[in-house]
Structure formats: C-alpha cells, structure tokens
C-alpha positions as CSV (number, residue, x, y, z in Angstrom):
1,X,113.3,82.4,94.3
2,X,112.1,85.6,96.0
3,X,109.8,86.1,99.0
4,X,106.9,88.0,98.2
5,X,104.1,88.8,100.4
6,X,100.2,90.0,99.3
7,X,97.8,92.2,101.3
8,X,94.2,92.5,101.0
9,X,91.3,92.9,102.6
10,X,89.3,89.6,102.9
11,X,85.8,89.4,101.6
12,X,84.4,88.3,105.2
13,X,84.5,90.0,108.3
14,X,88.6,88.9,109.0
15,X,90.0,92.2,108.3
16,X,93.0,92.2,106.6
17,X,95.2,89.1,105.3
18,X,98.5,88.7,104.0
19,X,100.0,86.0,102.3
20,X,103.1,85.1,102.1
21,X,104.8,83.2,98.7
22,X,107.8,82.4,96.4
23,X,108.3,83.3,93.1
24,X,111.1,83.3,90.2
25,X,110.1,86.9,89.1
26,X,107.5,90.2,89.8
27,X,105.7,89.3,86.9
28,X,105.6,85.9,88.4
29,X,104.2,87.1,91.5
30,X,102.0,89.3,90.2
31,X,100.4,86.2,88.1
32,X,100.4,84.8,92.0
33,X,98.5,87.9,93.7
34,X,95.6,88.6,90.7
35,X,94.5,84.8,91.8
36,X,95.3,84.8,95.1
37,X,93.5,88.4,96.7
38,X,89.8,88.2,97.5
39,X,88.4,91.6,97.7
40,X,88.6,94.3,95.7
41,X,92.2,95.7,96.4
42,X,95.5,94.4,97.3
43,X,99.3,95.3,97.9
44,X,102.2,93.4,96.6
45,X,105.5,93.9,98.7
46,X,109.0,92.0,98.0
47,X,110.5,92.1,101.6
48,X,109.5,94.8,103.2
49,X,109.0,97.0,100.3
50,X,105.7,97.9,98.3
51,X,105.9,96.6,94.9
52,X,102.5,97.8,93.5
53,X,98.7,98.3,94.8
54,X,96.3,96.3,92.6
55,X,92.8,97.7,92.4
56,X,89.9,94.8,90.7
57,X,88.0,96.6,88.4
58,X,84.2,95.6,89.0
59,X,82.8,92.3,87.5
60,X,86.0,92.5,85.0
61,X,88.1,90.8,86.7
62,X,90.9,92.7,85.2
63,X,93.8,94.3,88.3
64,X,94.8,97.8,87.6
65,X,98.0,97.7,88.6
66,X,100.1,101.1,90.2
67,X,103.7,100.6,90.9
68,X,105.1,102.4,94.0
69,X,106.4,105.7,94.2
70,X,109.8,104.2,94.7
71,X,109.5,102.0,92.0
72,X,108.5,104.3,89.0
73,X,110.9,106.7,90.3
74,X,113.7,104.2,90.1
C-alpha cells in the first residue's frame, strides 16, 4: 500500500487540514480524496510530492482534476 496524504481547506473556520491514508493505487486514492475533502479545493500528494489539485465544480459534485507539472511532464 502507498501513503497518500489530502489537503484542503475545511468548510469551518479550521484553516487548512490534511489527511493522511493508504491506498493500493492513485486511482484508489483519488476515489479516497473526492469523498474525503470538504471545501471546494484540495491537493493530493504521494510522499512528499503533489499528485494533482482537485477543484469541486459548484453543486455538481463532480472534481476537476489537474495533475502536477511533474507529473504530466513525466
């Protein structure tokens, strides 16, 4: 399994949250984050390093999903 970890801003007053998880596979920890993130944004990271940002499109609740630089480059 592989450590991922979620951040997102939290719908109340907390700031900022991240949330830390297992999972076999990105796509599995994508599945993870989209049910996990309050708010209407979040960042998925595998270590230390930025798998996607996740945006919710409004009263959808559909995530756009846009890799990282280092990602789509390699």
């Amino acid at each position: 399994m592989i450590q991922y970890s979620l951040k997102f801003a939290a719908d109340n007053s907390a700031g900022e949250q991240t949330v830390s998880f297992y999972a076999h596979s990105t796509a599995g920890a994508l599945e993870i984050a989209k049910n996990s993130a309050d708010g209407d944004w979040a960042e998925l990271y595998q270590g230390d390093a930025l798998v996607c940002r996740m945006r919710l499109v409004e009263e959808t609740g559909v995530w756009l999903v846009e890799p990282s630089q280092s990602r789509a480059q390699g």
